[in-house]
C-alpha positions in Angstrom: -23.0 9.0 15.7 -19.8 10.3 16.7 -16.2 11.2 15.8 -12.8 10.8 17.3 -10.2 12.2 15.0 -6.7 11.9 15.7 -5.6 13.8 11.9 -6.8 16.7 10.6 -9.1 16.4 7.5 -6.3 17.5 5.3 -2.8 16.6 5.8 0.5 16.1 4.6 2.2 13.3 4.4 5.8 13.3 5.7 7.2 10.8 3.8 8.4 10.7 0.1 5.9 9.8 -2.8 6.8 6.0 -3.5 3.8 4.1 -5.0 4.8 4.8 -8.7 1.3 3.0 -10.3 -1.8 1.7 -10.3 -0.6 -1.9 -11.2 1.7 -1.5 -7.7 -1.5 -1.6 -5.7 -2.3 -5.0 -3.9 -5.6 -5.7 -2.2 -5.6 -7.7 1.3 -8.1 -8.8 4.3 -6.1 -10.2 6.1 -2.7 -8.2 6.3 -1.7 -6.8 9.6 -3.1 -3.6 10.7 -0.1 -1.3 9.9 0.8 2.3 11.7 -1.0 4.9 9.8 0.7 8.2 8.6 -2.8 9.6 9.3 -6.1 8.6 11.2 -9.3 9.4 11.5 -11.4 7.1 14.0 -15.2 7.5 14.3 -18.3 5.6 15.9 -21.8 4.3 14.3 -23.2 3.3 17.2 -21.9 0.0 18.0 -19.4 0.1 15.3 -16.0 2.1 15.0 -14.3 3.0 11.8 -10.9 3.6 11.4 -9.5 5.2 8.4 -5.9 5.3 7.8 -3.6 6.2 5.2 -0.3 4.7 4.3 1.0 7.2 2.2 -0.5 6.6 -1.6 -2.3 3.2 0.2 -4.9 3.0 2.9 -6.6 0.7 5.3 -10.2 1.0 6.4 -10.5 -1.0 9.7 -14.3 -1.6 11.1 -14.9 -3.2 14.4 -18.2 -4.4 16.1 -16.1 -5.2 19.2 -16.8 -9.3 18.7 -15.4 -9.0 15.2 -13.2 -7.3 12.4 -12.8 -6.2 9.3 -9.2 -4.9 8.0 -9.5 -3.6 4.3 -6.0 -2.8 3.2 -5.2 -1.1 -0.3 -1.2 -1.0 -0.7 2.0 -1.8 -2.6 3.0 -4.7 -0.1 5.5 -6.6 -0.7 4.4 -9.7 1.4 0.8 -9.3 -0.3 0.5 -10.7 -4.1 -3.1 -10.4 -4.5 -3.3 -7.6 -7.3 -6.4 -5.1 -6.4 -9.3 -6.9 -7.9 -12.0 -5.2 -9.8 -14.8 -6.8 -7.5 -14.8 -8.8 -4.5 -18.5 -9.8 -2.3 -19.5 -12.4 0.0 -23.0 -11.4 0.7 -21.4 -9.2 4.1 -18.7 -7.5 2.3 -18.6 -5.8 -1.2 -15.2 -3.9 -2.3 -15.2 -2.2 -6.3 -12.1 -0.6 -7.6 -11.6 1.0 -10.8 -8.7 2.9 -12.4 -9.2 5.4 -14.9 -6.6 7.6 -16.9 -6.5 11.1 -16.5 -4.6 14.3 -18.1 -3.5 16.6 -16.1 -6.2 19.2 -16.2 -8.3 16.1 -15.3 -6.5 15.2 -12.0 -6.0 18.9 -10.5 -10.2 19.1 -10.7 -10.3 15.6 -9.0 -7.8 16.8 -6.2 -9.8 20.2 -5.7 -12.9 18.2 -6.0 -11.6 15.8 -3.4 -10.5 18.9 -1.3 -13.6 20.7 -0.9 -15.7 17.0 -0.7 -13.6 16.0 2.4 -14.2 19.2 4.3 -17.7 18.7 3.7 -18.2 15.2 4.6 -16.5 16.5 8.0 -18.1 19.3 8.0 -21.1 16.8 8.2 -19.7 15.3 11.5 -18.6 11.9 9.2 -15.2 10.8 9.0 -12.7 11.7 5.5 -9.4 12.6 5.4 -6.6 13.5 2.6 -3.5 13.1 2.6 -0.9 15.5 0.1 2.5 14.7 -0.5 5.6 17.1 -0.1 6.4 18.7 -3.3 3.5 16.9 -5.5 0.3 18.6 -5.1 -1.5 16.4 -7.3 -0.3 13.2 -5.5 -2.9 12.6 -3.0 -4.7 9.5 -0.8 -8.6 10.2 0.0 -10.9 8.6 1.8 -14.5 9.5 3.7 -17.1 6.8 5.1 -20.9 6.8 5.9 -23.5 4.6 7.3 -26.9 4.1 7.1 -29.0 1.5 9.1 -26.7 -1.1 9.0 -24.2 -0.5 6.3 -21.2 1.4 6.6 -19.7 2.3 2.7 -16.3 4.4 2.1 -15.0 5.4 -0.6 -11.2 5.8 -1.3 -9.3 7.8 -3.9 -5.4 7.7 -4.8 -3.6 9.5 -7.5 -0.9 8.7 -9.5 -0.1 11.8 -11.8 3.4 10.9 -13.0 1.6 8.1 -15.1 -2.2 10.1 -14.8 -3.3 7.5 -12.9 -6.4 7.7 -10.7 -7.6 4.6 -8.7 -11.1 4.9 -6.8 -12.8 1.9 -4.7 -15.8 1.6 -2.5 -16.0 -0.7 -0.1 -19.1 -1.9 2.0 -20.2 -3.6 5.0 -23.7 -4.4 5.9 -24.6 -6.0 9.2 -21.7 -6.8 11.3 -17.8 -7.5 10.5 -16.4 -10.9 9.4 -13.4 -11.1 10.6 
């Protein structure tokens, strides 16, 4: 196992908070890979991971070198599939779930977040976070694993001018489908 960040764990985000909800959110596997505001690329063994945030969205990337899989979680306008609750084909499994939250509720997610991504890379394992200017509690996570042959991640993006908090896991056993 080993890493190859090119972002910090924790970063901010220089561009304007513009996702505005949950129901914005569009789920993809086959949009183009996009330029991330932040990356953090790492290697389980044959495999390479590459997380990337897009502001409030993200895009998990996973490469065997034959094959790929491009996970992308964003407002995307040329994109209509709205984020599913569940999608597996045996290879692939991606959950999402919103929840609503008070505000008391989303400042001890993002200082949970904060301290969980600085141990996961602590750990030597790939996470980053992503703040916006100006809106401390407006933030992108995400942090990936891997066991035998499964690589999970997990990826966490708050809303808090509706209290919105949307969390999904994806997973990818074996190799990538492309």
């Amino acid at each position: 196992m080993s890493a190859s960040s090119t972002t910090s764990v924790h970063t901010s985000l220089d561009v304007p908070f513009a996702d505005t909800s949950a129901q914005q959110l569009s789920f993809s596997l086959t949009a183009d890979v996009r330029e991330p505001l932040a990356r953090c690329d790492h290697r389980f063994g044959p495999r390479t991971i590459s997380l990337r945030l897009l502001g409030a969205s993200h895009q998990v990337i996973v490469d065997d070198g034959h094959r790929r899989l491009c996970e992308t979680v964003a407002c995307l306008p040329d994109v209509g599939t709205p984020l599913p609750g569940t999608v597996a084909d045996g290879v692939y499994a991606f959950s999402s779930r919103v929840d609503r939250c008070d505000l008391a509720r989303l400042e001890s997610v993002v200082a949970g977040l904060v301290r969980r991504t600085c141990d996961h890379r602590a750990a030597g394992l790939p996470a980053l976070l992503g703040r916006f200017p100006g809106r401390p509690l407006a933030v992108t996570a995400v942090i990936a694993s891997a066991d035998d042959d499964t690589i999970t991640w997990q990826t966490w993006h708050t809303y808090p001018q509706c209290g919105e908090l949307v969390t999904t896991t994806g997973e990818l056993r074996g190799t990538p489908a492309r």
